[in-house]
N, C-alpha and C positions, 0 to 999 in steps of 0.2 A: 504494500500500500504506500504513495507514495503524498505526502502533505503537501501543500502549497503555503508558502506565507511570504509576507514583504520581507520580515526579520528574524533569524533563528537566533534565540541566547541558550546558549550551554552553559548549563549551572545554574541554580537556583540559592545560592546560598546570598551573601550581601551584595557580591557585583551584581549579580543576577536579577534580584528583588531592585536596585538602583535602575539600572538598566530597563527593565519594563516599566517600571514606574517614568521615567524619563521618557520615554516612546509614547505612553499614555498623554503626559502631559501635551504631546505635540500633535497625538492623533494618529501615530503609527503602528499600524496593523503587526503583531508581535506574535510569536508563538516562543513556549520556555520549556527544556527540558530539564531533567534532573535525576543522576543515577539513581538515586534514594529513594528513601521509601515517604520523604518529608520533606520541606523546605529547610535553609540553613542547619545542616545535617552535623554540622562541624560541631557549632553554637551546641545545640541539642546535648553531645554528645562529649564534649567538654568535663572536665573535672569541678568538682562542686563547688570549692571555691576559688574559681577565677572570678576574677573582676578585669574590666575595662582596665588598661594601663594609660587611656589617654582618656581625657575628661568627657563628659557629655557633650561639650560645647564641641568638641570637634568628633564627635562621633555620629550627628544625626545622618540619615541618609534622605539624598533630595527632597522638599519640601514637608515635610515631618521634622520636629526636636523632638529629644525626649520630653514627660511628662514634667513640669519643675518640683513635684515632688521626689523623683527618683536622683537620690544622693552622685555628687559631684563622677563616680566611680561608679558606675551600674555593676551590679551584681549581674554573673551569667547569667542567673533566671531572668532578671531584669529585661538582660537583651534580647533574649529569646525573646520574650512577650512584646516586647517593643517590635523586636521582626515580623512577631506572628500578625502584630494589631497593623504595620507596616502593609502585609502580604493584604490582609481581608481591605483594608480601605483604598486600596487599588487596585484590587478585584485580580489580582495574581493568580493566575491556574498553571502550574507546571504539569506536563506528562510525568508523572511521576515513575518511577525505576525504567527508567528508559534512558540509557549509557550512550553517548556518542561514540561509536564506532570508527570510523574517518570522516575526515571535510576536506572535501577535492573542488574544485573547481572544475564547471563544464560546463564549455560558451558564456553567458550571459549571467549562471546560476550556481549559487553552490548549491549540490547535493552533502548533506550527509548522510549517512550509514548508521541508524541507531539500533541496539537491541528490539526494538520493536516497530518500527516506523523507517522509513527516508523522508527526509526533510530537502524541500525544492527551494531555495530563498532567494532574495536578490544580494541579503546582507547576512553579515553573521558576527556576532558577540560573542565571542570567547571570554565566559565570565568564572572561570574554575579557580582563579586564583593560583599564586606560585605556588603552594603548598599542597602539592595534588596529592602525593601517597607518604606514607611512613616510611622513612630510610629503613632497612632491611637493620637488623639488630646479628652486629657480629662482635664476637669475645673470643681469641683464644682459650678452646677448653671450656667455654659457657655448657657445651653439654654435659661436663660435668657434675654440673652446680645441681646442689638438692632441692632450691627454693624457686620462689618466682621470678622468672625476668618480663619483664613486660616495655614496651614501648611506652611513653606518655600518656601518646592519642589512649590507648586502655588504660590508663589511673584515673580513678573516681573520687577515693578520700583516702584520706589517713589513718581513717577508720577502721581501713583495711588488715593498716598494717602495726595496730597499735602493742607494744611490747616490741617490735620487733630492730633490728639494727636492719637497715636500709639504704644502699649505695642512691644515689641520684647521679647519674653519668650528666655532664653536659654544666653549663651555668649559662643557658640566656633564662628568658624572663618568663618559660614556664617551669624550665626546674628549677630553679629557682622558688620560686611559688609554693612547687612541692614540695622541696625543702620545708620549707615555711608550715605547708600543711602537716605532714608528716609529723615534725617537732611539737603543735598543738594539739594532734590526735596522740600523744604519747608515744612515738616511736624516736628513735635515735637515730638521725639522716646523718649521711656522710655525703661531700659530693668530689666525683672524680673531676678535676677539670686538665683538658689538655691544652689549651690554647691560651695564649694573653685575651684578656679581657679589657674593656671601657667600662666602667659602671657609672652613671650617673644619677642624682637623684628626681624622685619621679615628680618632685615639687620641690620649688625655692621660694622662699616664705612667702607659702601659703598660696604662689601662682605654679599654674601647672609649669612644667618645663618644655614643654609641646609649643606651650599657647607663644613663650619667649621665642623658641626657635622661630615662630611666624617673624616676629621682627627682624630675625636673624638670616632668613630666605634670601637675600638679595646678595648676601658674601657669600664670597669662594668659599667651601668648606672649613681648608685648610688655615684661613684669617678667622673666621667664626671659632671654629676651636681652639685657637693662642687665645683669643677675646675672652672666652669663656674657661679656659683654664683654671685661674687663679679660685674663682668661685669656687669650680667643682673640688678645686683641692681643698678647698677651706670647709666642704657641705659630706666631702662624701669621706674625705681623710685617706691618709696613705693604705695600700690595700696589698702593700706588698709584703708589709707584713703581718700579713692574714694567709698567707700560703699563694696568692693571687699573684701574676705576673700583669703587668699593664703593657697594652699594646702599645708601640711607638708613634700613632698616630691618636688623634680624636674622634669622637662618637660620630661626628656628620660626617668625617673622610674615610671613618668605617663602611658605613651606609655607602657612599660614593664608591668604593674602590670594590666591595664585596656583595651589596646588597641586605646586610646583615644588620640589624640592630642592638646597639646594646645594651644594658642589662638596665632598666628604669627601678631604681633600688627600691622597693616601697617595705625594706624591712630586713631582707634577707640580710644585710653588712653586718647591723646590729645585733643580729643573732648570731655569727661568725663570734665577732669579737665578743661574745658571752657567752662562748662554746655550746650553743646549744647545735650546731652544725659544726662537723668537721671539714675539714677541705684538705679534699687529698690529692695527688697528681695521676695522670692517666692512666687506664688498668695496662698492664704488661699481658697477664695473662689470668685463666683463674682455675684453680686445683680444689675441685670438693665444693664447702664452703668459705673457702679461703680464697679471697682476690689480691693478687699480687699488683704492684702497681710500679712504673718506670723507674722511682726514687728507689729501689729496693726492698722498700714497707713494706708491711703486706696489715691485713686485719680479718677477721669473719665477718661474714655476712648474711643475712637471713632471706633478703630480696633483693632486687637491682630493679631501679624502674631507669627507664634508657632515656633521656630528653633529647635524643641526638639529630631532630627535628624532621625536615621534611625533603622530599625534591620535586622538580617542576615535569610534570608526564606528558605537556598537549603536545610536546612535540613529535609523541609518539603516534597521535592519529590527526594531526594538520596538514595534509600533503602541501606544502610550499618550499620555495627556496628558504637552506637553511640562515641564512642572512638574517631573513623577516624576525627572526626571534632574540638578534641581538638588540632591535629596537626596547623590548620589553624592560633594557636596564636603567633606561634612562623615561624620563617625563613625557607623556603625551604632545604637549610640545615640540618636544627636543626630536621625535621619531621622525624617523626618514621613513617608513612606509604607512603611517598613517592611514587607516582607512583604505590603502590600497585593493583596487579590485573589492572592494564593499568587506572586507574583512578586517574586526577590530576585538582590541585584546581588551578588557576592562579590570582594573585591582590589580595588575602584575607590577609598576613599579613599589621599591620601600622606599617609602617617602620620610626623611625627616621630619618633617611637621604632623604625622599621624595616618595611620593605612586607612583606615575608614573616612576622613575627610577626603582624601586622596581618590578613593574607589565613588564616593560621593560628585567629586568635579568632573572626573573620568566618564561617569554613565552620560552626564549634562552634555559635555562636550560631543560626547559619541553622537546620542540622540540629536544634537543641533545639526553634526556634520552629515546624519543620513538625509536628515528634514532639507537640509539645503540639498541635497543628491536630487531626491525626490523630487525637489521643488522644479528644479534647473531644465 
């Protein structure tokens, strides 16, 4: 069977829901899929206690804030329901568990290839976001291990793991979290870290750090960061002797150079330096319940939850020149294939100033440039 629409979006999670919502706004004909069995499948699925790391103010999506009773930092649930009341008041229907298969181009049209349907379009929204699948979890010797190893995306709470001594591999800003959680549910978290870190704080008195960087959008990276130095040392404190190595550059030339974020403190430091987390160096290998780790140490362990994050998959069913997907690292803007052949990517860059404002200007822009396609 094969659909007809003006626009197909892949994905329904926040690009997705922006993105239809933005096409409504202008009057364009839209159809949405989505592997899942639900909207924003991510959010849903989420561990209990995440919170937003960047404020409300820069997390609404197109024409929707949140409620101004929902605290400065939404609660997961929060966002959820803010997505779900997002999805019903702009009458959002995805096909739901139906998987994009490939998107080719042919003639005038892309088809896609989905588990259940082909989609015929003029244009097509790639809204899946960088974050497509869980990095595969590998340990020298992990089939050893007696206990649990789990990926992030599977931790729920700390509840889980309460009594128990608990590696946390990784230190961005959801192991971190976990950390955090783990220590409140009564377990004793350790975290392995291999790489230098930035860590900044997620507020400077009492203003988001998000909301400054908007000020700070107009300098080269590399000047914004000397600029902002002096603060961060005075807010966040030396971290190197916490076991922590700091990277040679700053947080926005991080972002610039790797696409990576760093670590928005909202707690974790303080718990280091009051040993209620340990921090240890990269695993070597691991024998039994014992994880050996590069400095020689070694410790036991009862579980490993893996924070080792995500990687990017459309480019495994997008048939185009591989080029088009280096646009992806830099700003809507900045892209040199823009909209090319009516194909557009929405939520792929990390944006300094916040991914959810970011995937917010992204859908607007998208929808203006098809509306003038159309028009023309």
């Amino acid at each position: 069977m094969v659909k007809e629409t003006q626009v197909l979006i892949i994905g329904a999670s926040i690009s997705g829901l922006a993105s239809a919502a933005s096409l409504t706004k202008r009057g364009i004909e839209y159809s949405i899929i989505e592997k899942q069995q639900q909207v924003v499948p991510a959010w849903r699925n989420h561990y209990e206690r995440l919170h937003l790391h960047t404020s409300k103010k820069l997390s609404g999506l197109p024409y929707k804030s949140f409620d101004r009773s929902i605290p400065l930092y939404p609660s997961r649930q929060q966002v959820v329901d803010y997505l779900t009341d997002y999805q019903k008041e702009f009458e959002i229907h995805p096909d739901l568990n139906t998987e994009a298969l490939s998107v080719r181009k042919h003639g005038d049209d892309w088809v896609t290839e989905t588990s259940n349907h082909t989609y015929k379009s003029k244009y097509v929204i790639v809204a899946t976001g960088p974050f497509g699948k869980p990095k595969p979890i590998h340990f020298k010797g992990m089939e050893t291990f007696p206990g649990k190893i789990l990926h992030s995306y599977g931790y729920k709470t700390g509840k889980d793991f309460k009594g128990q001594k608990v590696l946390v591999v990784g230190f961005g800003n959801s192991a971190c979290e976990i950390a955090m959680d783990l220590f409140e549910q009564g377990a004793t978290p350790s975290m392995a870290v291999r790489s230098a870190v930035n860590v900044v704080p997620r507020d400077i008195f009492g203003i988001p750090i998000l909301q400054l960087a908007l000020f700070m959008n107009f300098l080269p990276p590399k000047l914004a960061d000397k600029m902002n130095a002096p603060l961060i040392r005075l807010l966040v404190g030396d971290i190197t002797g916490l076991g922590l190595r700091k990277l040679p550059y700053g947080p926005l030339e991080q972002i610039e150079k790797h696409g990576s974020v760093p670590l928005l403190d909202i707690g974790t430091i303080a718990h280091i330096r009051k040993g209620h987390i340990t921090v240890r160096r990269d695993i070597d290998h691991i024998q039994h319940e014992t994880v050996h780790f590069d400095d020689g140490s070694h410790d036991n362990f009862d579980a490993i939850v893996a924070g080792i994050g995500y990687y990017r998959d459309y480019a495994d069913i997008i048939q185009v020149e591989p080029t088009r997907f280096d646009d992806l690292k830099v700003s809507l803007d900045k892209q040199k294939y823009f909209g090319k052949d009516g194909l557009y990517f929405c939520g792929f860059w990390i944006s300094p100033t916040g991914q959810i404002r970011e995937i917010a200007r992204d859908a607007q822009k998208i929808a203006q440039d098809i509306d003038r396609k159309i028009m023309s």
